[in-house]
N, C-alpha and C positions, 0 to 999 in steps of 0.2 A: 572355422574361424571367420568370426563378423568384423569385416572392415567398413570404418564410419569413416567419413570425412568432415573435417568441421571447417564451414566458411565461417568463421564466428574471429570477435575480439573480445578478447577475453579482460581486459580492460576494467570491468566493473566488477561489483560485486556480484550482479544479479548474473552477469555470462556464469561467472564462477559458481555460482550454488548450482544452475542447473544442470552445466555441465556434469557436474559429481555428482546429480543428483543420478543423471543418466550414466556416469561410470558404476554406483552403485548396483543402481538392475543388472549391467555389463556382467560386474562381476557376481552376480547371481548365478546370472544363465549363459556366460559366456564360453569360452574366451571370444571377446571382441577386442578390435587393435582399432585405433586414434590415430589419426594424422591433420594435423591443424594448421591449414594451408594461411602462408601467410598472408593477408591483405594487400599487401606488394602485390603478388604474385599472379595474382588475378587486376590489379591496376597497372601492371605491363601486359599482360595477355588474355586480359577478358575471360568473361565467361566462354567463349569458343577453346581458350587457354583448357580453363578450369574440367573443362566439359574432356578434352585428349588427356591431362592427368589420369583423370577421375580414371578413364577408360583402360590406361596402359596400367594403374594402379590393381583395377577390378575393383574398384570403390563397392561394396552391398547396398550402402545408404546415406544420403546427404544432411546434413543437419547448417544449416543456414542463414546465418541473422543479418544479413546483409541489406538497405536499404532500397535498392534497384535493382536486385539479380532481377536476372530475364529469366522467366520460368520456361517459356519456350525451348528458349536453347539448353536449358539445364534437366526438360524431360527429356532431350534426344538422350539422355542414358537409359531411359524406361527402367531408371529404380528407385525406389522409395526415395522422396526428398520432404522435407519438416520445416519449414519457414519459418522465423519469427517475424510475424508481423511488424512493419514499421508505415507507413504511410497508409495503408488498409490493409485488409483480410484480400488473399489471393483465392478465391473459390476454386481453382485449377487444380492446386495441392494442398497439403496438411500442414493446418498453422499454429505455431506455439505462439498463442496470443492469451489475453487476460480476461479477467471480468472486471474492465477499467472502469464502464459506468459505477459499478457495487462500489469500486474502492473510492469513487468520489463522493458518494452516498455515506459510507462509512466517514471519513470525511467531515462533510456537513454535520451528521449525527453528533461527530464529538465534541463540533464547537460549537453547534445549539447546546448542546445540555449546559456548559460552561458559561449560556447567557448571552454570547456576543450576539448584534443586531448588526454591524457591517461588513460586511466577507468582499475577499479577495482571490482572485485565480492569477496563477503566474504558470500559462502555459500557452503555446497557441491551435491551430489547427489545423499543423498542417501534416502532422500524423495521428492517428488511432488512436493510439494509447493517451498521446496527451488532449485530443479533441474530445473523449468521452470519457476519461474524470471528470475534464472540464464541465463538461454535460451532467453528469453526477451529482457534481457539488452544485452548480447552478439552483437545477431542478428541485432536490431536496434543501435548499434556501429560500429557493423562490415561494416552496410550497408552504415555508414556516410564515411568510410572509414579510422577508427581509432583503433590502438591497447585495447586491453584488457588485463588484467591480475587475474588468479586465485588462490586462495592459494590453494598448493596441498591436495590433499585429506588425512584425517588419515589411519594410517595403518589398515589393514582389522582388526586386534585384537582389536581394539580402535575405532570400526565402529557406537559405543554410543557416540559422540563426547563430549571429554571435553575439557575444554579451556586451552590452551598451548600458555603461553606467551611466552616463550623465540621463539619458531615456528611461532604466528603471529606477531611480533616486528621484527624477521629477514627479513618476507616477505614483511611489508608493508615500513622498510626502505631502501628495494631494489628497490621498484618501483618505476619511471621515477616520477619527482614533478612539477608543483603539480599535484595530481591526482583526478579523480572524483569515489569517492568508495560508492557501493551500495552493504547497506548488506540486507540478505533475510530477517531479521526482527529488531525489537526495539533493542532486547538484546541483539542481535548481534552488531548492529553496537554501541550499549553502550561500547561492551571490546574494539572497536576500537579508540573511542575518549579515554576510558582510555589507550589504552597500547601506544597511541600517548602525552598524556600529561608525561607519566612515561619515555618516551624515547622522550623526547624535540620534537616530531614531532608537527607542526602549525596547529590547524583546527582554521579555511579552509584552509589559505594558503597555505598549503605544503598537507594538504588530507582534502576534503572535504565529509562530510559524511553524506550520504541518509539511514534513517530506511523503517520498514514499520510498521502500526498497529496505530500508533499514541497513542502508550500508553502515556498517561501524565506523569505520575510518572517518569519510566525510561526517557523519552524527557527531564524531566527537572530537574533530577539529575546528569543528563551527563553536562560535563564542556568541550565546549559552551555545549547549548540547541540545543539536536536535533532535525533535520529537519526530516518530515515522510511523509508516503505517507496512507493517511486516507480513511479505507475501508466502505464498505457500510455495514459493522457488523448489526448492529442493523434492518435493512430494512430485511435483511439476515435473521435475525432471526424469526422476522415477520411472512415473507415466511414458514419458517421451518415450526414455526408454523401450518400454512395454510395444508403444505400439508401432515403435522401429523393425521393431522385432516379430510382431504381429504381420507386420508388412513385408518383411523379408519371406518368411515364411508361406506368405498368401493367407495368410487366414484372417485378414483384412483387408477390404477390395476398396473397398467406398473412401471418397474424403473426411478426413478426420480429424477434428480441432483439441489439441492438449490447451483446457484453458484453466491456469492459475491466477486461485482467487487470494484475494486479502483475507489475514489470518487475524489480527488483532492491531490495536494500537500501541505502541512502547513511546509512553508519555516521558520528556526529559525537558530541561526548564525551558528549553523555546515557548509551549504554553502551558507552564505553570501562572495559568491567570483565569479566576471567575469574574465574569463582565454583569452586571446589572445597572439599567438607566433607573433603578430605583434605589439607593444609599442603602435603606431599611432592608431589603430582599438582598443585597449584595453583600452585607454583614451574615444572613442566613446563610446565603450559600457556603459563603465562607468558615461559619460554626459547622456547618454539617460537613464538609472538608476536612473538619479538624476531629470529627466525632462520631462519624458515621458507621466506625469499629465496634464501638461503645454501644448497649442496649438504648438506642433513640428514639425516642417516642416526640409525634409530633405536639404532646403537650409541654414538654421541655425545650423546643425549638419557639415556639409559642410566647414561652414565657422568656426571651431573649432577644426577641422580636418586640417595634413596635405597635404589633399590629394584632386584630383578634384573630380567632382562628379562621372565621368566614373570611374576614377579610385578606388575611395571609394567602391561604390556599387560592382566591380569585388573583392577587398579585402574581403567585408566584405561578402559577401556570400561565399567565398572560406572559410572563418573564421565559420561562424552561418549555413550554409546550405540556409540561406533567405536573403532577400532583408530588406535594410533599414526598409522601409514602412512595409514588414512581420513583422517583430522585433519589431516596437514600437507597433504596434496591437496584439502582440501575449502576451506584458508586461501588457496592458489595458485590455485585455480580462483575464488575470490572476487576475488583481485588483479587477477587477467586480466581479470577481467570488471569492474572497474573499467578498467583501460587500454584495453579496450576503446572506451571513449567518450574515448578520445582519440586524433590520427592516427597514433600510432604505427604501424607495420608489424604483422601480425599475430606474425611471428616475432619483432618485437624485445622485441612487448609478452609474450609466453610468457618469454621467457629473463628478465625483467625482473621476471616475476610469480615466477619461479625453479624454472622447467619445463627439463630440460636437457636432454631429447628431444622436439623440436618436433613430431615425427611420433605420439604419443601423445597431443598436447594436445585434440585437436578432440574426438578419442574419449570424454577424461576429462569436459572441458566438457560434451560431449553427452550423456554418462551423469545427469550431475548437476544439469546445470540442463535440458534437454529440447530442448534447439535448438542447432545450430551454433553454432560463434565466428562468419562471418561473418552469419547472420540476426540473432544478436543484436546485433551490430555494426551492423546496419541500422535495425534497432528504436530502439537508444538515440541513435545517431543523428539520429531522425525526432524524438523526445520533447526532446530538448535543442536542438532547433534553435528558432532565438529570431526565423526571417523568415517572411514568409508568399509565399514564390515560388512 
């Protein structure tokens, strides 16, 4: 019998998935037993507290999402402890941290093709996770060749950020419209559609707004419905799992990072919005939006267009970074990868996505997103699944 201890608040969605995700392994390979110390409990008696529980308990292994544990006093147990990272990576012990740069990158990705030229970050720096989205989205912005904007940091005394409306309302109705604003998580970019409806700003039309975590709740209490970027949480946990148990065991000595990545985008009207500083290209985007199901050649995009074919094609890669033909494959390879997480047949969901040579699809997928249609097919799969079997 594996006894965990969890210093964790389970508060969000994200605690939530990975938790289950690590009951899941549990009850693979268990029996293992949970005890989830509560936050109190350890803010009357410290970590020195946490550290005599643990010990009169027999705790096996610590699982810990805490912002300032002392690692120090939490190895005097010399047993397996799993950190989620919040302020940096702890190099001393094993951290359930992300591939935060990637998901800012992904990010960027989805509101360049969409056209926008002025992007927005709503996060600061004074932890990981939200310093190197930040970084993410920056970098693959800056590389397109397009401004940014950041809201300034809180003052050092107010370095536990709390939300300052009249501060983000002043910032986000200075900035260039419309914009493409990516916050470091759900409940961030939640005060952003609010402090936009409270001061008449348009989502999307005037800011367009990317979470991440894809908590449902928050997504769909937000007015519109936020759009997020949905993590591999669950799989994640899994893992944890895994190498809890690896580590109980001994048959892993070394430091060891569980790092869950971003799985895809689940687009909802926050940005339902194609941006072009050219009227003629912004009309395109928006046909192929409407059409890119449909057998589309770009000499019927062409002929809808004011513009010739040379001349289109140099517009609209000046506008998207791609080519016509990039563009409508990169919209179909999105589709798929939505019907993806659903049972369709692999061939029916391609024709559907409006791929009309099945035998090219896997190729295209794999060029573009880095994995198979059926690995990713197994991924979202795992992440959506709502049992603990």
């Amino acid at each position: 019998m594996k006894k965990i201890l969890l210093l964790t608040d389970l508060s969000s969605g994200y605690s939530r998935k990975m938790i289950k995700g690590v009951v899941r392994y549990a009850r693979e390979c268990g029996p293992w037993i949970f005890y989830r110390m509560p936050i109190s409990y350890r803010e009357l008696y410290g970590d020195e507290g946490v550290v005599e529980w643990a010990r009169h308990w027999k705790a096996d292994a610590i699982i810990a999402q805490l912002s300032d544990i002392n690692v120090e006093v939490i190895n005097r147990l010399k047993i397996p402890t799993v950190i989620q990272n919040y302020r940096d990576r702890d190099e001393r012990v094993c951290n359930l941290t992300g591939d935060y740069y990637g998901t800012g990158v992904m990010a960027a990705e989805f509101f360049l093709q969409r056209g926008f030229r002025h992007f927005a970050y709503y996060g600061f720096s004074e932890t990981v996770w939200m310093r190197e989205r930040g970084d993410g989205f920056k970098h693959t912005v800056c590389k397109a060749g397009c401004d940014i904007h950041f809201l300034s940091e809180p003052e050092e005394q107010n370095r536990d950020w709390t939300f300052d409306i009249d501060h983000v309302s002043s910032w986000l109705c200075s900035l260039p419209k419309p914009v493409a604003l990516f916050a470091c998580d759900d409940s961030y970019a939640l005060q952003i559609t609010e402090v936009c409806k409270i001061f008449d700003l348009r989502v999307p039309n005037d800011v367009s707004v990317l979470g991440v975590d894809n908590d449902e709740l928050l997504c769909s209490i937000s007015d519109p419905p936020l759009s997020s970027i949905e993590l591999d949480i669950l799989n994640g946990g899994y893992e944890l799992g895994k190498l809890l148990h690896n580590l109980i065991e001994k048959k892993e000595q070394s430091v060891t990072h569980v790092v869950i990545r971003p799985l895809r985008i689940i687009a909802r009207a926050s940005t339902e919005r194609f941006v072009s500083s050219d009227p003629g290209i912004e009309n395109v985007l928006k046909y192929i939006k409407q059409n890119y199901i449909q057998p589309l050649q770009v000499e019927q995009i062409v002929a809808v267009s004011p513009f010739s074919r040379r001349v289109l094609e140099k517009k609209f890669r000046k506008e998207t970074g791609m080519s016509v033909y990039q563009y409508i494959q990169q919209l179909r390879v999105e589709r798929f990868a939505e019907l993806l997480a659903t049972p369709l047949p692999l061939i029916d969901a391609a024709f559907q996505a409006g791929f009309d040579d099945y035998k090219n699809v896997s190729r295209i997928f794999t060029r573009i997103k880095g994995i198979t249609p059926i690995h990713y097919r197994k991924k979202i799969q795992t992440a959506n699944s709502n049992s603990l079997d």
